[in-house]
C-alpha positions as CSV (number, residue, x, y, z in Angstrom):
1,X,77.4,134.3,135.6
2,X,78.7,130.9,135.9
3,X,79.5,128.9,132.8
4,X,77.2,125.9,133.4
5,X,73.8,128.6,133.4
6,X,75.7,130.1,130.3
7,X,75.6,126.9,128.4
8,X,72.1,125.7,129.4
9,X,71.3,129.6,128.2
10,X,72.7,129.1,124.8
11,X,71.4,125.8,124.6
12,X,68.0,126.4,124.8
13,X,66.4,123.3,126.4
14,X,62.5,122.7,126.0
15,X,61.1,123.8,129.7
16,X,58.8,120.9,131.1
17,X,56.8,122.0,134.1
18,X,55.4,118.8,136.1
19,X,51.8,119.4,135.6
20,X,53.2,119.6,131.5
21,X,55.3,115.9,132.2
22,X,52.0,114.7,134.1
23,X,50.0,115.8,130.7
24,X,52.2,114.1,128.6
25,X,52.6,110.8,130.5
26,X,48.6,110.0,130.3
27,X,48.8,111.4,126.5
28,X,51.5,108.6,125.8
29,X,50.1,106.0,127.9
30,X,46.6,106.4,127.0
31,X,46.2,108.1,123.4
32,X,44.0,111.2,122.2
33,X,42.2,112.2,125.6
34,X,39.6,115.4,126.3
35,X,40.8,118.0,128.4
36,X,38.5,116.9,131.6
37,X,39.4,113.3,130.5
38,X,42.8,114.6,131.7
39,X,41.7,116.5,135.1
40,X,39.7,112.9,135.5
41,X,43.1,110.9,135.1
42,X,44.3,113.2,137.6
43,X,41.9,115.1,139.9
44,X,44.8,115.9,142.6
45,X,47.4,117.1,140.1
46,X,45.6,118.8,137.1
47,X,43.1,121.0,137.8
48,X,40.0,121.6,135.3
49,X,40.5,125.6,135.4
50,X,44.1,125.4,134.4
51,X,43.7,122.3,132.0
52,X,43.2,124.2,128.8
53,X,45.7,126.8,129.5
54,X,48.0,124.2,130.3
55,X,47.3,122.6,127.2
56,X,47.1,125.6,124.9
57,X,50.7,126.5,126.1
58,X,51.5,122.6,125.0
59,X,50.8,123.0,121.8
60,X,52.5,126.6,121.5
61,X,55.7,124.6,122.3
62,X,54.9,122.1,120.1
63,X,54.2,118.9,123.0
64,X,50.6,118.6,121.6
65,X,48.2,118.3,118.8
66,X,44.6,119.0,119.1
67,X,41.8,118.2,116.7
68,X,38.3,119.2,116.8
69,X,35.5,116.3,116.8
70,X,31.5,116.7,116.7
71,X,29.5,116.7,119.7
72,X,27.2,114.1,119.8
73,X,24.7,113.7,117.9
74,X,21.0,114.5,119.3
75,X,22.2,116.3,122.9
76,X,22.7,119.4,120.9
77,X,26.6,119.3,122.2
78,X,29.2,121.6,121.0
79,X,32.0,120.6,118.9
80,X,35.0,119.1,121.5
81,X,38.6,119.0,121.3
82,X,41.0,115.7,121.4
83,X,44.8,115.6,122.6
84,X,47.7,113.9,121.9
85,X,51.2,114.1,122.7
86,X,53.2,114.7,119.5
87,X,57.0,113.3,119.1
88,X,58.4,116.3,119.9
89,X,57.0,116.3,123.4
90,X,57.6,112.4,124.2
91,X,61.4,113.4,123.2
92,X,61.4,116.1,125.8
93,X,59.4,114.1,128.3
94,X,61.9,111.0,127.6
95,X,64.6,113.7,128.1
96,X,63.7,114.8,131.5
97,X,62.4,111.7,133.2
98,X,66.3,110.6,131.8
99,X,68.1,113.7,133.3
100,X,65.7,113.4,136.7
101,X,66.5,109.6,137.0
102,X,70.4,110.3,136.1
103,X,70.4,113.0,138.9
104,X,68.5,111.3,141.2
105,X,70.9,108.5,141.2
106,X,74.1,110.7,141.0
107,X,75.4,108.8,137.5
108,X,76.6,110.9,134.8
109,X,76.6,109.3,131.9
């Protein structure tokens, strides 16, 4: 094994997948959204079967904080859940668009 995969193994760096950073970027930028508010935001990147999963596995981890609102009153609508990116998760997003833009431009801090 060599010793830069031993280090990143001890180090235990929050995984982002892209569809997560993608999550997370119209969490920040736009506040508290619905789960097909999100697939709406971005029909060609999120996808409304894997949206929840996506964001169940979010807040496992710790990126995102749901809460459950009403549905609206007189349409008989069930009770909805909102999103929102916590800290936690706009640290690790902060930290990967900052290692992808330090990479991508060869700098090493």
């Amino acid at each position: 094994m060599n010793s830069f995969k031993k280090v990143t193994e001890d180090m235990d760096i929050p995984r982002l997948s892209p569809k997560e950073a993608i999550i997370l970027q119209l969490l920040i930028a736009q506040g508290e959204m619905y789960g097909l508010e999100l697939v709406n935001a971005a029909p060609d990147k999120i996808k409304r079967g894997t949206v929840y999963v996506t964001l169940g596995r979010m807040a496992d981890k710790g990126y995102v904080e749901s809460r459950q609102v009403p549905g609206e009153e007189g349409t008989g609508g069930l009770p909805r859940r909102l999103f929102q990116a916590t800290g936690y998760g706009a640290r690790v997003l902060h930290a990967w668009e900052l290692a992808d833009s330090t990479l991508a431009f060869g700098v090493v801090p």
